[in-house]
ZAMARGU-4260 file (C-alpha; in steps of 0.2 Angstrom, whole numbers, plus 5000, padded with zeros to 4 digits):
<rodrens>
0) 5106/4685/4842 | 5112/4702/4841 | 5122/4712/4851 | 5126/4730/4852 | 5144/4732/4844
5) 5135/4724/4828 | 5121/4738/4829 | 5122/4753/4816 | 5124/4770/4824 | 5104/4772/4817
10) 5098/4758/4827 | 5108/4764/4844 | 5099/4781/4842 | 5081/4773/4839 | 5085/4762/4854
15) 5089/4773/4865 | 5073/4785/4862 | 5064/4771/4866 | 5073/4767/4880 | 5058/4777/4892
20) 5041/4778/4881 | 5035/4769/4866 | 5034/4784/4851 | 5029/4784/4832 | 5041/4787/4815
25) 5039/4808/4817 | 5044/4807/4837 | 5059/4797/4833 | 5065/4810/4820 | 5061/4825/4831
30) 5070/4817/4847 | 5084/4809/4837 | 5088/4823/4825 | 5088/4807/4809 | 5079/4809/4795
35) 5061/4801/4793 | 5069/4791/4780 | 5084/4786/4790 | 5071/4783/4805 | 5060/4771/4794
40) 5075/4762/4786 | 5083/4759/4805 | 5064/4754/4812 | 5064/4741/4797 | 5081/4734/4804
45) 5076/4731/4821 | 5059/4722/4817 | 5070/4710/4809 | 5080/4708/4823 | 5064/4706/4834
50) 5073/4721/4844 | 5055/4731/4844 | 5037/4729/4842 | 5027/4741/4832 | 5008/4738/4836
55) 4996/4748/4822 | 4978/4755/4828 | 4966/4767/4817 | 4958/4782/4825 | 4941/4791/4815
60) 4942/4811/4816 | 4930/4823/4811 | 4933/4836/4802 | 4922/4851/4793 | 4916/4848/4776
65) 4915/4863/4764 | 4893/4866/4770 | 4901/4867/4789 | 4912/4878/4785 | 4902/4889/4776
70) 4891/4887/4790 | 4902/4892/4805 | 4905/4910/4793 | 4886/4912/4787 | 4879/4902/4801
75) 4866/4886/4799 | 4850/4888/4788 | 4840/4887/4806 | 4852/4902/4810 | 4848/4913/4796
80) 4830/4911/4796 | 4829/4917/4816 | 4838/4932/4813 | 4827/4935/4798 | 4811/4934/4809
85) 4819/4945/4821 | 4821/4958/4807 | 4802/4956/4802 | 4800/4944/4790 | 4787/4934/4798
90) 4780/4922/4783 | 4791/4909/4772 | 4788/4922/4757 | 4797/4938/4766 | 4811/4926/4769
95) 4815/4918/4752 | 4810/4937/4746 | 4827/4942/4758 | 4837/4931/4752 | 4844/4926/4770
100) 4839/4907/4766 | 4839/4899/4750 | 4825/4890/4741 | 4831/4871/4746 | 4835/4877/4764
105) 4820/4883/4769 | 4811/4867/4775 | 4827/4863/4785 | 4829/4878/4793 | 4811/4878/4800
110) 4812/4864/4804 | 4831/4866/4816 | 4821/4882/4821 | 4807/4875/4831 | 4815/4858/4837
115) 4827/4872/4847 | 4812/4882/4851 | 4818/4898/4842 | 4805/4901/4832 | 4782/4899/4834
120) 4770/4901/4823 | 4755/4912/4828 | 4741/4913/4815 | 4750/4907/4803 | 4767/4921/4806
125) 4784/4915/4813 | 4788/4924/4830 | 4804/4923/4840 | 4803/4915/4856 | 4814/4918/4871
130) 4825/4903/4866 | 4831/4909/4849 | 4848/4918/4857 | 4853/4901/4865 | 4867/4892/4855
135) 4860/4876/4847 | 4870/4860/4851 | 4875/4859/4831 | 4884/4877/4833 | 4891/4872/4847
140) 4899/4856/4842 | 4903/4866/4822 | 4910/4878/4835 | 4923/4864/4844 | 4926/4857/4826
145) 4934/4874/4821 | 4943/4876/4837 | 4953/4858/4835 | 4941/4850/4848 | 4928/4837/4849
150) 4938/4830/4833 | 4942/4811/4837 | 4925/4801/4837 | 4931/4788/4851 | 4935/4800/4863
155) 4917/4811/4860 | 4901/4808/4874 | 4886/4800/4869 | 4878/4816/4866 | 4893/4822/4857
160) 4890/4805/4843 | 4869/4809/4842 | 4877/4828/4837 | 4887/4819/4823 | 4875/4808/4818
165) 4862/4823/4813 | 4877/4832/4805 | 4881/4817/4796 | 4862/4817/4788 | 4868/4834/4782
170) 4877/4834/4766 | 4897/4839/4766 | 4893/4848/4785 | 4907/4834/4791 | 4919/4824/4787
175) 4921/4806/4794 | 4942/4801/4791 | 4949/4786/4798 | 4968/4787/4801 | 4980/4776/4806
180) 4994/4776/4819 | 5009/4766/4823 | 5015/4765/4839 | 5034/4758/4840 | 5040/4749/4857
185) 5054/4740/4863 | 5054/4722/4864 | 5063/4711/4880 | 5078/4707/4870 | 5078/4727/4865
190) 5076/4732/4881 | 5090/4721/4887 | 5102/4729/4875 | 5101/4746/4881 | 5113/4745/4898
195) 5126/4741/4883 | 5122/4753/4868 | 5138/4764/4872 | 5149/4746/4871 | 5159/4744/4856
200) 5156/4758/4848 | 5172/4761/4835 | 5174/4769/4814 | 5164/4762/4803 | 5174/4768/4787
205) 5192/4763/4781 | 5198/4778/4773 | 5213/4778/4759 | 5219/4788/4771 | 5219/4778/4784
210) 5228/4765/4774 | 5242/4775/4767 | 5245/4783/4785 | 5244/4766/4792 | 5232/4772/4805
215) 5220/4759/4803 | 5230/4747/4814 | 5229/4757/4828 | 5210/4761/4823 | 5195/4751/4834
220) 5183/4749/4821 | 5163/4744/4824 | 5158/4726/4822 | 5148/4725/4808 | 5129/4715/4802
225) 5133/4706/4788 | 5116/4696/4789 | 5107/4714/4791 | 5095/4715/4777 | 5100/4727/4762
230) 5089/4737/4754 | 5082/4730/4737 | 5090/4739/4721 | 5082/4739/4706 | 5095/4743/4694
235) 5093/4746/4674 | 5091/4729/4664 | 5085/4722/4649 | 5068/4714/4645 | 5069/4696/4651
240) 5061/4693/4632 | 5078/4698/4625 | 5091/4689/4637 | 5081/4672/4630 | 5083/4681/4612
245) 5101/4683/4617 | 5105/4666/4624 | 5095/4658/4609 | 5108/4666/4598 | 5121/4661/4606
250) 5115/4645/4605 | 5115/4644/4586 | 5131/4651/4586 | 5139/4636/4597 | 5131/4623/4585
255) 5139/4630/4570 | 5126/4642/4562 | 5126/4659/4554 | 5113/4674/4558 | 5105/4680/4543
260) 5091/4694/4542 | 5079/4701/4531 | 5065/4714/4531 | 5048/4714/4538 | 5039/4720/4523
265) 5040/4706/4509 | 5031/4702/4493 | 5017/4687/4492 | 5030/4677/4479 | 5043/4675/4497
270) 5032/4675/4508 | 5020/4663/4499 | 5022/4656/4482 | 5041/4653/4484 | 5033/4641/4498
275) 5023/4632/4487 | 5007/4638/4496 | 4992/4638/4483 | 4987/4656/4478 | 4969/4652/4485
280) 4975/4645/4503 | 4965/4652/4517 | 4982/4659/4526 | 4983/4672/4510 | 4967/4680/4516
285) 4965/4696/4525 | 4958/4687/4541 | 4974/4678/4543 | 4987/4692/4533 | 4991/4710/4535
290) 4993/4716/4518 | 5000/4733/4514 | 4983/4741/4508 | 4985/4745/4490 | 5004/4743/4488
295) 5009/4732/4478 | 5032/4729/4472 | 5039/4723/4457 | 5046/4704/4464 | 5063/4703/4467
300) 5069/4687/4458 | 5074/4684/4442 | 5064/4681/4429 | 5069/4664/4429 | 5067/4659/4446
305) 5048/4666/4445 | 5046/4657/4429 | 5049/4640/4438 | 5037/4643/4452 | 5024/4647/4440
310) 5028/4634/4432 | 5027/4622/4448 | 5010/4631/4455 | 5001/4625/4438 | 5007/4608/4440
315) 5004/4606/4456 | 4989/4614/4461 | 4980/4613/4442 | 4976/4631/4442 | 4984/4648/4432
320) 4998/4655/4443 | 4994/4674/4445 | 5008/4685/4447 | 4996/4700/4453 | 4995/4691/4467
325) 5012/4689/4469 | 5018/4705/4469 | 5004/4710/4485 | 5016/4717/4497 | 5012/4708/4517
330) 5020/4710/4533 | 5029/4693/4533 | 5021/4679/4541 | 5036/4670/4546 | 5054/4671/4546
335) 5057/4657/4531 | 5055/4668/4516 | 5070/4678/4521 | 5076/4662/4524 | 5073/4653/4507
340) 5079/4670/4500 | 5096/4668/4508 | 5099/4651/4501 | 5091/4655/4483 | 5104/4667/4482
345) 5121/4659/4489 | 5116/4639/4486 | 5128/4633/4497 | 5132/4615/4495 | 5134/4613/4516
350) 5128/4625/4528 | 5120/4632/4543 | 5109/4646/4546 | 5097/4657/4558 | 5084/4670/4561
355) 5075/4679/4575 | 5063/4691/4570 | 5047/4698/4572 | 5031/4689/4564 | 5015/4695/4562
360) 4999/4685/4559 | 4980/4695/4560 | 4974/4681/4575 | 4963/4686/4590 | 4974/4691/4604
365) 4971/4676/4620 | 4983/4670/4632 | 4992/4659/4618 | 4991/4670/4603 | 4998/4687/4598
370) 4997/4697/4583 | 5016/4704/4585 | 5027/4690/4590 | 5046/4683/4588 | 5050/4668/4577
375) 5065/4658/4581 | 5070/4647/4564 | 5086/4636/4560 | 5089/4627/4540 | 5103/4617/4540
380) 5108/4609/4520 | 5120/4596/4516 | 5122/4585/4502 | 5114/4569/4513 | 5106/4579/4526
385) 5093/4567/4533 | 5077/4568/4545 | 5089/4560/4558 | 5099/4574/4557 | 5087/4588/4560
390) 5080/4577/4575 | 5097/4578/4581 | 5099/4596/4581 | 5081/4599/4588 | 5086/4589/4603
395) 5105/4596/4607 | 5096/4613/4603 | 5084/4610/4617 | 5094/4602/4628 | 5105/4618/4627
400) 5092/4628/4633 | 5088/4617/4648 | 5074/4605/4642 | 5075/4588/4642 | 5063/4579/4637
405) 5058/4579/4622 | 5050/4569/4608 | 5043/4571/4590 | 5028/4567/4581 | 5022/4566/4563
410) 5013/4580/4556 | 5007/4592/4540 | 5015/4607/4535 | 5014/4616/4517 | 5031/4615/4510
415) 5040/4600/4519 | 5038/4583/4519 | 5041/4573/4530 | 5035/4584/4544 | 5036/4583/4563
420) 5031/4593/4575 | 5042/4595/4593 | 5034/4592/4609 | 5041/4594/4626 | 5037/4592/4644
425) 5030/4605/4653 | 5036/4598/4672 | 5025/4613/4678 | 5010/4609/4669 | 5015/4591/4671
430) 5009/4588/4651 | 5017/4588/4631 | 5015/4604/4625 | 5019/4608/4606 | 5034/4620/4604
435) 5043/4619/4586 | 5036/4613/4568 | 5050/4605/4558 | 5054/4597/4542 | 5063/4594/4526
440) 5058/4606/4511 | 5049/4601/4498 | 5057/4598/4480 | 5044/4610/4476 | 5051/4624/4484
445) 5070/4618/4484 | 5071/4615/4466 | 5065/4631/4454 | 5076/4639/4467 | 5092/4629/4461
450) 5093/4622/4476 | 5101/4606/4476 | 5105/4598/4492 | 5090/4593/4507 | 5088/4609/4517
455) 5082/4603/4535 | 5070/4617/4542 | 5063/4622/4560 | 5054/4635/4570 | 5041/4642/4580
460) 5036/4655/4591 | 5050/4662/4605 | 5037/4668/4616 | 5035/4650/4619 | 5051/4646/4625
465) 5050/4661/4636 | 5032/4656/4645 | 5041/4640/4649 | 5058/4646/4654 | 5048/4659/4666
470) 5033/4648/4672 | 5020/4660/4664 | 5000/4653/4657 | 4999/4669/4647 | 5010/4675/4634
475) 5003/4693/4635 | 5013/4695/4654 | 5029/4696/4641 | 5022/4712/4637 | 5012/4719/4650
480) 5026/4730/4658 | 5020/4722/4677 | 5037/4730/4687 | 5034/4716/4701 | 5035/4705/4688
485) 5051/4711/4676 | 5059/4714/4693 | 5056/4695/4700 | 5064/4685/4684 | 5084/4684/4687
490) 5096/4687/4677 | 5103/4667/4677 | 5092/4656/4678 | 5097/4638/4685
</rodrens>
């Protein structure tokens, strides 16, 4: 419960300009002298505290459209037209001829003139009648509008509301807006506290001053709130995508592996060929590949390594290795030809290594696919590297990054064999879900490479690991730039 010693000097001051009449925001800054932000921040306070009420009504004004404005200067069509008969023009022609009414008034204003009796028509002319100097009900209420009376639609007479309803069939003459009102009152555990405002009152700062002096052990200080709310602050961060890039680094790092990285832009021999995927394979074709229109880079391997993959294509798939095709430059499909690269150039006997890097794959953008995307992928080679092995990693790897359950099963990828495929349990969704392929690499793409030992081999999409880690059905919220969403992930995660 609180008490005035643990009040802030804001909230004393809204209080106590409560004390006698209930008021809104703009009062309380007049009769305090706060700001209207000060006002606002210390009306938020006290709600908490259930220390006032504040009650919210709307109220619909009138106010003059452009047409009524127009007409209070000019006067209304009806207006016109009666002054016009007065000066002679007795037939709809001599008027329209006058200009005093325009074309798409003039059946308007005939007929506002004789439902107030200003005008009659004698053989087939318009006279005035002894009516037409008396102020219609419309002028008058136009009249009222423009004086700042008559404006709030509850507080009009009946005849008042059939007035506005005529106007309202009159386009842009008025304008119907509904605003709203807060009124701010005390509550009885406010109002309780108001005999004792003054009590307690003390500094509220500890100066260096004041500590070097020593005078703050002579100084009273104010009681302060710690369970007041603070305002929310929204400092400067990083996309929640690149703390789980971050932390998946790490990761690597603490199991022993080395970053390497590569460029985007490769040639179809890395990204492809080196892989032992068939120069025909649907995934070469432009509905599944960006290729760099009409590029094409000499292949950068010796001309012994591409010697043996040619050599290895014809074997294996019975058809003329092309090195045209080869040499088509694409935006990398994965991550493994910088990969495979590395390791065609160094041949380690024992070691470990990682990427992350963007991928690109010409898909249909849906709430699991993404044309642009991140692709997390480990290799591991030693001389009796085993499938064991890699399931090891894969589990101590996902156990680092918080998930638990997981399990393997068999599966087909183009070069590596055996080949498994990584599921884990989704406690959210309460099912599997795939996450990484894995595998050892084929002899076919090991060994024109001079590559000796087993390399074990796994990755997939990091956007995955990141709809898991933050609960999300769709991976395009990674990259919608929501603000209520980048602000509500935390920075640790339990």
């Amino acid at each position: 419960m609180s008490s005035a010693p643990t009040l802030h000097p804001i909230e004393r001051s809204i209080l106590k300009a409560l004390a006698n009449n209930d008021s809104d925001a703009g009062s309380l800054a007049a009769s305090t002298g706060l700001s209207i932000d000060q006002v606002r921040r210390g009306i938020e306070w006290l709600k908490f505290k259930n220390l006032i009420s504040i009650s919210e009504s709307s109220i619909l004004k009138v106010q003059l459209g452009s047409e009524g404005a127009a007409a209070i200067a000019n006067g209304l069509p009806e207006r016109r037209l009666v002054n016009a008969v007065k000066q002679g023009k007795a037939t709809i022609g001599e008027i329209l001829t006058s200009g005093t009414v325009k074309n798409e008034e003039v059946n308007a204003a005939i007929a506002g003139a004789r439902r107030n009796q200003w005008i009659q028509f004698v053989e087939g002319r318009m006279e005035a009648t002894a009516l037409a100097e008396k102020q219609s009900a419309e002028e008058t209420f136009l009249a009222n509008l423009k004086n700042g009376t008559a404006a709030e639609v509850g507080k009009m007479t009946e005849s008042e509301k059939k007035i506005l309803e005529q106007l309202k069939k009159r386009p842009n003459y008025v304008e119907i807006k509904e605003e709203k009102e807060s009124r701010i009152s005390l509550t009885g555990a406010g109002r309780a506290l108001i005999p004792t405002l003054d009590e307690g009152q003390g500094e509220r700062r500890l100066t260096s001053e004041m500590i070097t002096s020593g005078r703050w052990k002579q100084t009273k200080f104010s009681a302060l709130d710690v369970e007041a709310p603070a305002p929310a602050v929204y400092p400067g961060r990083r996309h929640p995508l690149i703390d789980i890039i971050e932390e998946v680094k790490e990761i690597f790092v603490g199991l022993g592996f080395s970053e390497i990285d590569g460029p985007m832009v490769q040639s179809g021999f890395w990204n492809f060929d080196a892989l032992f995927t068939p120069q025909d394979h649907p995934a070469r074709e432009m509905q599944d590949t960006f290729y760099i229109s009409g590029q094409r880079q000499h292949i950068p391997a010796s001309d012994e390594q591409k010697k043996r993959i040619a050599k290895v294509h014809e074997k294996g798939w019975g058809s003329k290795w092309d090195i045209k095709e080869a040499e088509r430059v694409v935006l990398r499909t994965h991550t493994t030809p910088v990969t495979l690269r590395h390791l065609a150039t160094i041949k380690p006997e024992v070691g470990r290594y990682f990427s992350v890097g963007r991928v690109f794959r010409n898909e249909k953008v849906s709430y699991k696919h993404l044309v642009e995307f991140h692709q997390v992928e480990g290799v591991a080679t030693a001389p009796r590297a085993s499938l064991r092995d890699l399931m090891g990693l894969q589990k101590e790897f996902y156990a680092k990054m918080g998930i638990k359950k997981v399990k393997f099963w068999p599966t087909f990828f183009p070069y590596t064999e055996p080949s498994l495929q990584s599921m884990v349990y989704n406690e959210r969704l309460e099912k599997w879900v795939e996450l990484f392929g894995m595998g050892i690499f084929r002899p076919e793409v090991t060994e024109p490479l001079g590559i000796k030992n087993p390399v074990l081999a796994w990755g997939g999409g990091l956007e995955r690991i990141a709809m898991l880690r933050f609960g999300l059905d769709d991976v395009r919220e990674l990259y919608g730039n929501r603000l209520a969403w980048l602000r509500s992930v935390p920075r640790c995660q339990l």
